[in-house]
Backbone bond lengths (Angstrom), bond angles and torsions (degrees), N, CA, C in turn:
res aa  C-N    CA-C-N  psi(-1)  N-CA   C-N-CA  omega(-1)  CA-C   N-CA-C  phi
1 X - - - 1.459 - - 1.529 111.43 -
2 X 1.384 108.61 -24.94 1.439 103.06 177.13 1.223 139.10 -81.19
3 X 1.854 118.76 8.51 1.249 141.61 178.30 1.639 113.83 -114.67
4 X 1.628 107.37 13.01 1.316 107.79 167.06 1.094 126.91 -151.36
5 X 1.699 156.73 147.41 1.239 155.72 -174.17 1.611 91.65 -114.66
6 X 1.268 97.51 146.74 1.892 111.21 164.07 1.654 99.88 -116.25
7 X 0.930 105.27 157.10 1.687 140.36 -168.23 1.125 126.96 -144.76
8 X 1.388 142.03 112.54 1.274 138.75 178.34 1.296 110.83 -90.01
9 X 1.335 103.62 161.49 1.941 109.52 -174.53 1.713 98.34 -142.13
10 X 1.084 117.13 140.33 1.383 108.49 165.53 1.642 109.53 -69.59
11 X 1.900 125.42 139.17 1.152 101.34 167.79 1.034 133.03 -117.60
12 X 1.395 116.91 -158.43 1.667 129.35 -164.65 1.496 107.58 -162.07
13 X 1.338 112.49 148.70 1.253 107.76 -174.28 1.435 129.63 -56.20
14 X 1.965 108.38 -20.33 1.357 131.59 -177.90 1.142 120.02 -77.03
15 X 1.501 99.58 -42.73 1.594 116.85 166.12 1.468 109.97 -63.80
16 X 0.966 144.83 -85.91 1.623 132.74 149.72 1.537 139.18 34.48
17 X 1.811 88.19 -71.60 1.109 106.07 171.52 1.890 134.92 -82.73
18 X 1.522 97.64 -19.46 1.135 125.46 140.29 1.521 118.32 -40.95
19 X 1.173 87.21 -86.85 1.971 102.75 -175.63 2.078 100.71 -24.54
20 X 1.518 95.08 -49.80 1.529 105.78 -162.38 1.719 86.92 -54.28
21 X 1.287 120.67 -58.01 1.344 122.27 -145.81 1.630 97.84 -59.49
22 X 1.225 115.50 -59.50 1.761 130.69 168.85 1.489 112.06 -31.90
23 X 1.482 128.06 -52.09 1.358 108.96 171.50 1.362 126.37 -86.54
24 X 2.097 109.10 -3.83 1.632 106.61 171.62 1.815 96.12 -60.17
25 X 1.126 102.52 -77.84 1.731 119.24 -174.48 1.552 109.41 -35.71
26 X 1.380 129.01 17.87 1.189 120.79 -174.84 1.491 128.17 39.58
27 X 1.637 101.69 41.12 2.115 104.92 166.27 1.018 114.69 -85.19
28 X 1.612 110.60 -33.33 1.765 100.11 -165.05 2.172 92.16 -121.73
29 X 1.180 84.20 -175.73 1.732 97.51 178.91 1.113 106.24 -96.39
30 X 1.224 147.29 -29.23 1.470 123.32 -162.14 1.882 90.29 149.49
31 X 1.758 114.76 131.15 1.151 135.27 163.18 1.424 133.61 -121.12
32 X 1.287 102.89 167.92 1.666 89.54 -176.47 1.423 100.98 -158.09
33 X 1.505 108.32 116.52 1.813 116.49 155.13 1.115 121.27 -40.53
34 X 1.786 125.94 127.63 1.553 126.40 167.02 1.179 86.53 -116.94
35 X 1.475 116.97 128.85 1.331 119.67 151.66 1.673 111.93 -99.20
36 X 1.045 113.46 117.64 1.582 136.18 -172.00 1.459 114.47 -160.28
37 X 1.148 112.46 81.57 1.494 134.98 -165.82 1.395 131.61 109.22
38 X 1.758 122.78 -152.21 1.454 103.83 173.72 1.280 123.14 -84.34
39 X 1.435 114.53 -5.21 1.558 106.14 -179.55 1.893 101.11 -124.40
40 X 1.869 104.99 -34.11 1.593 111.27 -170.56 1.310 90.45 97.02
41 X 1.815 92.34 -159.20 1.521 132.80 -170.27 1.512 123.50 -130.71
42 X 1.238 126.27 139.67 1.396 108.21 154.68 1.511 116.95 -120.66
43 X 1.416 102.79 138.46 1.587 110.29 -165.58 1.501 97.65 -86.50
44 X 1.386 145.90 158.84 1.259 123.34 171.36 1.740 92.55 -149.66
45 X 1.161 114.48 144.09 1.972 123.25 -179.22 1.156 77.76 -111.27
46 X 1.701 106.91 116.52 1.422 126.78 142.26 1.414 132.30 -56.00
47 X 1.410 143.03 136.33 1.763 130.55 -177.22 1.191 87.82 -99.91
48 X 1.412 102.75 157.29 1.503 146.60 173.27 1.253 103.75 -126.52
49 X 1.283 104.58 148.10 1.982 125.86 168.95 1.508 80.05 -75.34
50 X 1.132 132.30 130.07 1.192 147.56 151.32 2.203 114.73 -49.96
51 X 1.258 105.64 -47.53 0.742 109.48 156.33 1.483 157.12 -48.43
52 X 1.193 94.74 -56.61 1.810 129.25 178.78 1.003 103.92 -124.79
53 X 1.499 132.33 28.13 1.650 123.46 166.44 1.254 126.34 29.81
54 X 1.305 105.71 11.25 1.807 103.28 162.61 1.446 140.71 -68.93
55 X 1.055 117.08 151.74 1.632 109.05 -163.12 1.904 100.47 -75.90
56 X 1.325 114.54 146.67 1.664 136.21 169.86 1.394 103.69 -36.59
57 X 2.275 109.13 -57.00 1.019 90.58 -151.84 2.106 75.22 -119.23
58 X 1.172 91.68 131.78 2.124 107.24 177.80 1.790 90.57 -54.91
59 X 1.964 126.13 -63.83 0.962 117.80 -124.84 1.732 92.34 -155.46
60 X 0.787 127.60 148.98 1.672 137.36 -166.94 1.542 99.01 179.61
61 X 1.683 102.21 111.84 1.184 110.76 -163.99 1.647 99.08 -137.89
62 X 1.378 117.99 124.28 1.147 120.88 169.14 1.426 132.31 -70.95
63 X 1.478 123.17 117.53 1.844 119.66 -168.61 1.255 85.53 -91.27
64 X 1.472 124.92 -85.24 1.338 118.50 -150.52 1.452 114.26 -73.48
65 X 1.613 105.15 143.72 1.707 106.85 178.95 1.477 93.01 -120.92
66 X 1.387 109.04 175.21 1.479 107.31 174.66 1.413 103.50 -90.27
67 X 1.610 137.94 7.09 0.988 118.77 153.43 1.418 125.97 -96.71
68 X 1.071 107.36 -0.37 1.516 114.05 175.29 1.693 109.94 -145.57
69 X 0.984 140.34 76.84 1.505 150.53 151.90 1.398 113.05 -47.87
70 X 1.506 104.40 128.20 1.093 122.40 -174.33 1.933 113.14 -145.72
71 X 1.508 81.24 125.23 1.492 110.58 -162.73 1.255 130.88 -93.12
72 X 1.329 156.70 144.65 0.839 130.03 -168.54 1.902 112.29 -154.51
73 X 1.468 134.47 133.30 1.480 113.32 -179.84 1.713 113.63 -98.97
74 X 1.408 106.69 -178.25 1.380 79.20 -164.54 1.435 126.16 -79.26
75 X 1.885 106.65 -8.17 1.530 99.54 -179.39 1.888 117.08 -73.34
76 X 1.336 107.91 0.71 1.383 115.08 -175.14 1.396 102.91 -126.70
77 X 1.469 113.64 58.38 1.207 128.94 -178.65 1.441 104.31 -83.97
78 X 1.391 117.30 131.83 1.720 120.27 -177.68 1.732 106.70 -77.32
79 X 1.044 88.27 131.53 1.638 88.59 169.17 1.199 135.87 -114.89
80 X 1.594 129.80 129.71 1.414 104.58 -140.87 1.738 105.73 -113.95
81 X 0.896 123.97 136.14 1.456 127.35 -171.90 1.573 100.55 48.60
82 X 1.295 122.77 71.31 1.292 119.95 -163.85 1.630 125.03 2.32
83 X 1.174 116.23 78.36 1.258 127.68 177.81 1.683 114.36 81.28
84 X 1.471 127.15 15.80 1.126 114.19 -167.97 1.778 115.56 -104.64
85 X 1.434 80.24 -17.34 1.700 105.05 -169.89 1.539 105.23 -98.99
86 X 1.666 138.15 -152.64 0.952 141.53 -149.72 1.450 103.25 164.06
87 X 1.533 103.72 117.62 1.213 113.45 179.81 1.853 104.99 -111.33
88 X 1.616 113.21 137.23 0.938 95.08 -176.98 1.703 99.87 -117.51
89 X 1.402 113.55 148.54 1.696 122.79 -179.43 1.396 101.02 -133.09
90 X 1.939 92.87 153.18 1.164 97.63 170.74 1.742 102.34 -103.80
91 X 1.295 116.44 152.94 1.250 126.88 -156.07 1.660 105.55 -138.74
92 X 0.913 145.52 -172.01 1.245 139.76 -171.82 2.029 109.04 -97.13
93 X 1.936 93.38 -18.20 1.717 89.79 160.62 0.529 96.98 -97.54
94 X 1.260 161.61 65.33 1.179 148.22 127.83 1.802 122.88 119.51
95 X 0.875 131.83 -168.12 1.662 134.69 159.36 1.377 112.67 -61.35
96 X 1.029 124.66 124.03 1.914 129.03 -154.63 1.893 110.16 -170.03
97 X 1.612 126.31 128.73 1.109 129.11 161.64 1.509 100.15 -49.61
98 X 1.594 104.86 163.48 1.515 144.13 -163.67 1.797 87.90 -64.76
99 X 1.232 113.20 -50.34 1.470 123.24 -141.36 1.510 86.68 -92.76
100 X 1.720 140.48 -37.19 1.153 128.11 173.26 1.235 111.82 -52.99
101 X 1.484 109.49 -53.83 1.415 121.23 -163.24 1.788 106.43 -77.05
102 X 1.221 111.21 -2.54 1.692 91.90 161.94 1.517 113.71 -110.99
103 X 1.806 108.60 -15.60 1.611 93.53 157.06 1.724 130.66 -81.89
104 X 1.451 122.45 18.09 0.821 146.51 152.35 1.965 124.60 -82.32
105 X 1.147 111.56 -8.12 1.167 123.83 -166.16 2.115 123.81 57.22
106 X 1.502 100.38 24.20 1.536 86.18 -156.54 1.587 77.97 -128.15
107 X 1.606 109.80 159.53 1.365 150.20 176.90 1.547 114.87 -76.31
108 X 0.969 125.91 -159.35 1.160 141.70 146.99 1.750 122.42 131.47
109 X 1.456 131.52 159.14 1.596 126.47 177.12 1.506 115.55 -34.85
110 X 1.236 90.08 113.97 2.285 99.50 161.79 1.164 106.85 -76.53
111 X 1.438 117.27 118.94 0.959 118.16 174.89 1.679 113.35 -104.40
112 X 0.957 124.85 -10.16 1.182 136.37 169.43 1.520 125.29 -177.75
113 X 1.286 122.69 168.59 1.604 131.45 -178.92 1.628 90.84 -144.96
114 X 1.786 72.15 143.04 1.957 100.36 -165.12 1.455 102.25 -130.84
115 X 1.503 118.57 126.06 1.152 122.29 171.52 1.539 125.86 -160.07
């Protein structure tokens, strides 16, 4: 217990699918859906270096806003700390890393880069 904090978020299906992507890529420790209302919660255990108590993820930075959307296809795929980071977009399959969505051949909104 002493190498992780939990946090609740109100959710959303985007947020969600997010969350999923964050504990494939090894950012977070482990989450969990509450459904308790119309949308719920998601609880999420953050990782720590056990060691050096540093956080999993350094930097999580939001690109797209709803006032300014920003798009992207896949041959002009952003790359983030040259390959170290992970950008995640929503794409027409769905919510998907940078690197799925260009071996898929398809584009779609950045919604953020995680590193």
């Amino acid at each position: 217990m002493a190498n992780h904090r939990v946090v609740e978020v109100p959710a959303s299906n985007l947020k969600k699918e997010i969350t999923k992507i964050l504990f494939e890529k090894g950012y977070i420790l482990n989450y969990k859906f509450i459904e308790d209302g119309p949308q719920g919660t998601i609880k999420v255990a953050l990782k720590y270096d056990p060691a050096t108590k540093a956080n999993a993820i350094k930097c999580l930075k939001r690109v797209s806003t709803p006032g300014l959307r920003k798009y992207t296809g896949y041959k002009d795929m952003p790359s983030v700390i040259n390959g170290l980071g992970i950008a995640i977009l929503s794409t027409s399959k769905g919510v998907m890393t940078d690197k799925e969505a260009s071996q898929l051949k398809i584009g779609g909104e950045v919604l953020c880069y995680v590193y």
